[in-house]
C-alpha positions in Angstrom: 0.0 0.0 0.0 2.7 2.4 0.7 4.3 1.4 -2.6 1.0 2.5 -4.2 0.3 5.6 -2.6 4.4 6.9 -3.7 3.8 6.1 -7.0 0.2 7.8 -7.3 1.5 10.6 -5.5 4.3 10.6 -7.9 1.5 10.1 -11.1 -0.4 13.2 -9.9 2.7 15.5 -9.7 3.5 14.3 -13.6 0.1 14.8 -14.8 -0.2 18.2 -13.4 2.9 19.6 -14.3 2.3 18.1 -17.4 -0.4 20.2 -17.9 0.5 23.1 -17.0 3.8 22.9 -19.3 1.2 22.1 -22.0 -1.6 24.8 -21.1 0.9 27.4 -20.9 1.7 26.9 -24.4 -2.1 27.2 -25.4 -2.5 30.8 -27.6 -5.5 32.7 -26.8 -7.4 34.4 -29.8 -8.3 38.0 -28.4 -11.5 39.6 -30.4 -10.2 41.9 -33.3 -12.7 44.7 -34.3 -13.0 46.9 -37.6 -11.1 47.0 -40.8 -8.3 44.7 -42.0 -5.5 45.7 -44.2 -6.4 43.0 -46.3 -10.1 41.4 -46.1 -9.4 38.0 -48.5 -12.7 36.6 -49.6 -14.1 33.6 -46.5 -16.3 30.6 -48.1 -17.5 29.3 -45.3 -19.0 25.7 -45.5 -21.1 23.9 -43.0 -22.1 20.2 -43.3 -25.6 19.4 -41.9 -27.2 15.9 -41.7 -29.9 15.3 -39.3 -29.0 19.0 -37.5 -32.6 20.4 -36.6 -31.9 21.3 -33.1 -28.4 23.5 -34.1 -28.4 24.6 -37.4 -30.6 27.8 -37.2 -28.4 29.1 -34.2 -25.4 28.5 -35.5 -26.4 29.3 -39.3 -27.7 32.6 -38.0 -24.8 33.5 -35.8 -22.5 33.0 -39.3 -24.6 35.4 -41.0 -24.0 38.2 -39.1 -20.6 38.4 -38.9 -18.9 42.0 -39.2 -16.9 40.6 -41.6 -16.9 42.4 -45.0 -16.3 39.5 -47.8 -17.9 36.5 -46.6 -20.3 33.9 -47.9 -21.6 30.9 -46.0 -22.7 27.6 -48.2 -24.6 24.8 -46.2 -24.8 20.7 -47.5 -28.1 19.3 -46.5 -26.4 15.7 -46.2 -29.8 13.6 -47.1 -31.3 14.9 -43.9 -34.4 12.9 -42.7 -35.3 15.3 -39.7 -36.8 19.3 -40.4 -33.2 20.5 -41.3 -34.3 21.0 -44.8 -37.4 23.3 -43.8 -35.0 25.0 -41.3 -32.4 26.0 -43.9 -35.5 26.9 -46.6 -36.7 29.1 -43.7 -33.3 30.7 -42.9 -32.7 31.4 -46.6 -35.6 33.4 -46.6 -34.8 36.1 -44.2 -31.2 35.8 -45.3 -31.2 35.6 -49.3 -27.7 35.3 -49.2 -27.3 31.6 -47.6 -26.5 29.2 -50.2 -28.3 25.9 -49.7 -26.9 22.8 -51.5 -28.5 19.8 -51.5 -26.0 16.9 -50.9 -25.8 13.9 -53.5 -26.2 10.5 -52.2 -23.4 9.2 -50.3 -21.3 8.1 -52.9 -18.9 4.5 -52.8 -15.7 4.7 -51.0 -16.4 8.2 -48.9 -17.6 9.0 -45.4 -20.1 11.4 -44.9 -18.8 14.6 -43.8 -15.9 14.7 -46.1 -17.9 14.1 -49.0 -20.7 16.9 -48.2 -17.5 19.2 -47.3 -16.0 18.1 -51.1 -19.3 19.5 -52.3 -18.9 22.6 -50.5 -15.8 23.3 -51.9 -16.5 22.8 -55.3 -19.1 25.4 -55.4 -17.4 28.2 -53.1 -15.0 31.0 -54.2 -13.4 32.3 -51.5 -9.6 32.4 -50.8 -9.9 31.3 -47.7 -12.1 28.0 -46.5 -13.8 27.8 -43.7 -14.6 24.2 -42.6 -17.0 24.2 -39.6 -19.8 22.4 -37.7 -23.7 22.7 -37.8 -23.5 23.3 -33.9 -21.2 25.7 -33.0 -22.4 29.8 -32.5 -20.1 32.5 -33.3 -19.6 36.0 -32.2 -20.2 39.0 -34.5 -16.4 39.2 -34.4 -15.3 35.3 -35.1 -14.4 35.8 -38.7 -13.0 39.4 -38.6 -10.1 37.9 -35.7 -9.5 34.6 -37.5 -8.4 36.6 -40.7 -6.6 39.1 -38.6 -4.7 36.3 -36.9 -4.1 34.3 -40.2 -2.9 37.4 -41.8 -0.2 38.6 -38.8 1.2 35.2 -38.4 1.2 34.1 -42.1 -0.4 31.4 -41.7 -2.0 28.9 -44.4 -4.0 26.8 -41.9 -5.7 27.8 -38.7 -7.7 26.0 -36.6 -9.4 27.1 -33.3 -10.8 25.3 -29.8 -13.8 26.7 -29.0 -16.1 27.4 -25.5 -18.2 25.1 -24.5 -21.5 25.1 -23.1 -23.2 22.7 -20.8 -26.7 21.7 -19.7 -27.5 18.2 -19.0 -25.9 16.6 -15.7 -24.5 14.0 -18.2 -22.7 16.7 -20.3 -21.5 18.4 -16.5 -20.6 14.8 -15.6 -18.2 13.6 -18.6 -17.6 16.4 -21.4 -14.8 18.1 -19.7 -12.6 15.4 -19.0 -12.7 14.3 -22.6 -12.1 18.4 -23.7 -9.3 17.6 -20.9 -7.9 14.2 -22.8 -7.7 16.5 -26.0 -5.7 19.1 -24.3 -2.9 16.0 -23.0 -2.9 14.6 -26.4 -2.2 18.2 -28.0 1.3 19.2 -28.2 0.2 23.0 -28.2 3.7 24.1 -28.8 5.0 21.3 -31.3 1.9 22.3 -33.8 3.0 25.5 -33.8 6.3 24.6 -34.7 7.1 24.8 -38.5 10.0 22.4 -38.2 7.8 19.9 -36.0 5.7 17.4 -37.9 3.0 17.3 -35.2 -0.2 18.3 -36.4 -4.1 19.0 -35.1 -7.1 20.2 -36.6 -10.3 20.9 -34.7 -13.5 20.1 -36.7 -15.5 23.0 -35.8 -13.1 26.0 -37.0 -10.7 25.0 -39.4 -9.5 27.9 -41.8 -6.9 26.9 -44.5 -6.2 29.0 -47.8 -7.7 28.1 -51.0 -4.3 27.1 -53.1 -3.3 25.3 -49.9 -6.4 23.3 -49.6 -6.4 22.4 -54.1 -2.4 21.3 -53.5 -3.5 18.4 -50.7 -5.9 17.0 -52.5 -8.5 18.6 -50.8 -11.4 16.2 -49.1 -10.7 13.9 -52.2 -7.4 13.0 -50.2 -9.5 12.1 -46.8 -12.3 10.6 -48.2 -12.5 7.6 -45.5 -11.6 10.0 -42.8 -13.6 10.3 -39.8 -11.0 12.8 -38.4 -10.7 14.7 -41.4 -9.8 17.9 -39.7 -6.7 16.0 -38.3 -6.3 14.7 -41.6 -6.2 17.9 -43.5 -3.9 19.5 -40.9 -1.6 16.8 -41.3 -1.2 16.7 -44.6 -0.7 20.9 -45.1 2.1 20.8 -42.7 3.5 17.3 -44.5 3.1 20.0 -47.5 5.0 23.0 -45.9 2.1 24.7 -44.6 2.5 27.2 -41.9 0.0 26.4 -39.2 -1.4 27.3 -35.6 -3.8 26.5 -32.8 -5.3 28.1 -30.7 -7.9 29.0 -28.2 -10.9 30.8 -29.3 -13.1 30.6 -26.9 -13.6 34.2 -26.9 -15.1 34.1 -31.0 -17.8 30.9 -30.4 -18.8 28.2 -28.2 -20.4 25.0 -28.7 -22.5 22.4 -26.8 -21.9 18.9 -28.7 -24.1 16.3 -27.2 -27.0 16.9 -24.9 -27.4 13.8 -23.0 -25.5 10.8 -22.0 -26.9 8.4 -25.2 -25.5 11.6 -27.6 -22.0 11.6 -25.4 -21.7 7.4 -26.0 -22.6 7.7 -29.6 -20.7 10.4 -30.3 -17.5 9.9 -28.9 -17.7 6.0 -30.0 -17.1 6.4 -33.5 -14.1 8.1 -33.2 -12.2 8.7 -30.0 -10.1 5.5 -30.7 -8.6 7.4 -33.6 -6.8 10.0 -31.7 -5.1 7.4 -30.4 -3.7 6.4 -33.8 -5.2 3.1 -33.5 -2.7 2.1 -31.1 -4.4 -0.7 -28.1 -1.5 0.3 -25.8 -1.4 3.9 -26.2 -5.3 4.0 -25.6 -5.0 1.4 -22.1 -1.8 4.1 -20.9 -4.2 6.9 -21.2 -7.5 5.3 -19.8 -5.2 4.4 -17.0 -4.0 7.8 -16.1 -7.2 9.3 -16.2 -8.2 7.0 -14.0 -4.9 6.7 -11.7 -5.8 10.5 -11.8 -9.3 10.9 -10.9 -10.5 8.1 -9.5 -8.0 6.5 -7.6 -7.1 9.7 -5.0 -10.9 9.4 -3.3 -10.4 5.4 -2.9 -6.7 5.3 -1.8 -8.1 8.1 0.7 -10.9 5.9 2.3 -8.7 2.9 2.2 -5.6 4.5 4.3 -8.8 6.0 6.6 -10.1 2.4 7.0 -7.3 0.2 7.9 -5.9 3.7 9.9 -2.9 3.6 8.0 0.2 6.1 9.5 -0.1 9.7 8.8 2.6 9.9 6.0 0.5 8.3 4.1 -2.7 9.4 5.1 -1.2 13.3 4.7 -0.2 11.7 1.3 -3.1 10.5 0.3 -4.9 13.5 1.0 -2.3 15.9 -0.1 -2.9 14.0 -4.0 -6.5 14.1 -3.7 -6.1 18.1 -2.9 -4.0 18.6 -5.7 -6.4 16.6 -8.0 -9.5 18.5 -6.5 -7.3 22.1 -7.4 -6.8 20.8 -10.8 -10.3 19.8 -11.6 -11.3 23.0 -9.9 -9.2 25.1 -12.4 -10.4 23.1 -15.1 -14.0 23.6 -14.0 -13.2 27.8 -14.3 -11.9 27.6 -17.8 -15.2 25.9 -18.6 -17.2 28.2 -17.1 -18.8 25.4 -14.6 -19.2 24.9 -11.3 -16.4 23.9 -9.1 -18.5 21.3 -7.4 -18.9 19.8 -10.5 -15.1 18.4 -10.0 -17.1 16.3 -7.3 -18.4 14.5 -10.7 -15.6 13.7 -12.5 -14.7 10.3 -10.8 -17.9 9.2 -12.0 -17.1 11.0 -15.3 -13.9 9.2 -15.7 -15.3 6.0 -15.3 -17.9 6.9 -17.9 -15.0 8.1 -20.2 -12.9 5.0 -19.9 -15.8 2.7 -21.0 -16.3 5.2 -24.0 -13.4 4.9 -25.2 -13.0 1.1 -25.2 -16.1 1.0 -26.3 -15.0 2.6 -29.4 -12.0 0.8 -29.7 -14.0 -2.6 -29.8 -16.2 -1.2 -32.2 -13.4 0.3 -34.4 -10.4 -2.6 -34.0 -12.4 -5.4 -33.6 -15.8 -5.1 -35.3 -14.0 -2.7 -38.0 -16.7 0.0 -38.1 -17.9 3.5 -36.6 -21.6 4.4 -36.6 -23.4 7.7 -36.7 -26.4 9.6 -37.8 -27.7 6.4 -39.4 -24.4 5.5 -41.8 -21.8 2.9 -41.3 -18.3 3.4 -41.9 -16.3 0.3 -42.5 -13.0 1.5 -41.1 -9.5 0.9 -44.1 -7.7 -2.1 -43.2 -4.7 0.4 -42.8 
């Protein structure tokens, strides 16, 4: 036991230093107001299939940006809820919203690359803006995402966004897996030309036109369920210049409601980030665990057997730090503190997510979601 309670101690230490290292690396996207020096056309293009309960927020939010050369093109994707007579409403009090409908899924592509493809094909803008049917922007979102792409030079930007909560489920498990991301993200490494580490964030990706035509475009991720990795990978494999960063400050998003949408939704891809590696993903459900959960039962255990008071005082002294961690991480979300009371119940939740999805994806070779399945490349 006293083994145990060194080397949790010693876990703890690692994984919050390692996250602070890591967080202090994160740069935040301030709001940029008023004229650019340059103002390069924005096609922005929003996949939506099944998307009733987002897409008029988030569609209307894109139309009012400050921005002064913008155009936003939406893919029905075969919808079968009232997205359609959503978006047919929407283009009438904004005649400007371009409405495609999507063709039928065709052989040998996943969904949202395919309805992105058709996007692109139909859009003129210099610079590409790949996005969600959930998210909701500020006025401002476009207007400091140019400004930022034009002081840094950059060919590819892609942004995290706010989130926003409402279901106890969502309170309960969403931010440790917004917390996994941020451990698996190299902030500083992705931002490094010379570095071949790369990310992309699905729900603001911004990449130049001639950039976007030399990769191949979505024609070069067409079986990719984390095509916004993808595509960031393979514009810095081309030379592209490109950044991260934290945009919380430009738009927000709520991605699953309740604890079925967190399951599904995390299930058909989660296992991915992990590169497909069994090993990798085990080492990282264990720390979260060793991380979360474990403090609050080495605590009662040492209280139960009335262990010495080292390692009672270390015991507790890990489950502090833990608590200050999950705390901190609770402010950046805009949450409750007390809702750091959840996560041991959250990590557990996690951890069966995400072998959940590896099953599903190593094993039964397939991801499922919004009524299509995707028989995963033998690669």
């Amino acid at each position: 036991m006293a083994i145990l309670t060194v080397f949790q101690f010693g876990l703890i230490v690692a994984v919050v230093g390692y996250l602070v290292v890591n967080m202090l690396d994160i740069i935040k996207v301030e709001p940029a107001t008023g004229l650019l020096p340059q103002s390069p056309s924005v096609s922005v293009c929003v996949p939506a299939r099944n998307e009733a309960r987002d897409i008029e927020a988030c569609l209307t939010s894109l139309l009012q940006q400050d921005y002064p050369d913008f155009e936003v093109i939406v893919v029905d994707d075969n919808s079968t809820d009232a997205t359609p007579e959503i978006l047919r409403a929407l283009q009438g009090k904004f005649p400007d919203l371009v409405i495609l409908k999507g063709e039928p899924l065709a052989e040998g592509w996943y969904g949202k690359p395919f309805a992105l493809h058709q996007a692109a094909r139909a859009v003129r803008g210099e610079l590409l803006l790949f996005t969600d049917a959930d998210p909701v922007f500020e006025p401002h979102a476009l207007t400091s995402a140019v400004h930022l792409m034009n002081n840094k030079n950059l060919d590819l930007l892609t942004l995290m966004p706010g989130a926003r909560f409402g279901s106890f489920w969502e309170k309960t498990v969403q931010p440790l897996f917004f917390a996994m991301i941020v451990g698996l993200t190299r902030f500083s490494k992705v931002n490094d030309p010379k570095d071949p580490a790369a990310m992309g964030i699905g729900a603001f990706l911004m990449i130049r036109r001639q950039i976007y035509d030399r990769i191949g475009g979505h024609e070069a991720l067409r079986q990719a369920i984390l095509e916004d990795i993808g595509m960031a990978r393979l514009a810095k494999q081309a030379g592209a210049k490109i950044m991260i960063a934290d945009a919380k400050k430009l738009f927000s998003i709520r991605m699953y409601h309740s604890l079925n949408e967190i399951w599904t939704g995390w299930r058909k891809n989660v296992f991915l980030a992990f590169k497909k590696s069994v090993v990798k993903t085990l080492y990282y459900v264990g720390v979260i665990l060793g991380f979360t959960l474990t403090p609050w039962v080495l605590v009662g255990v040492h209280a139960a057997i009335g262990s010495g008071w080292i390692l009672q005082l270390l015991s507790v002294a890990g489950l502090l730090l833990v608590l200050i961690t999950e705390m901190t991480l609770c402010e950046e979300l805009q949450l409750e503190k007390r809702c750091a009371f959840l996560f041991p119940l959250g990590a557990v939740i996690l951890s069966a997510i995400v072998i959940n999805s590896m099953w599903q994806i190593l094993f039964r070779g397939r991801s499922e979601w919004r009524g299509r399945t995707y028989i995963q490349p033998k690669n």
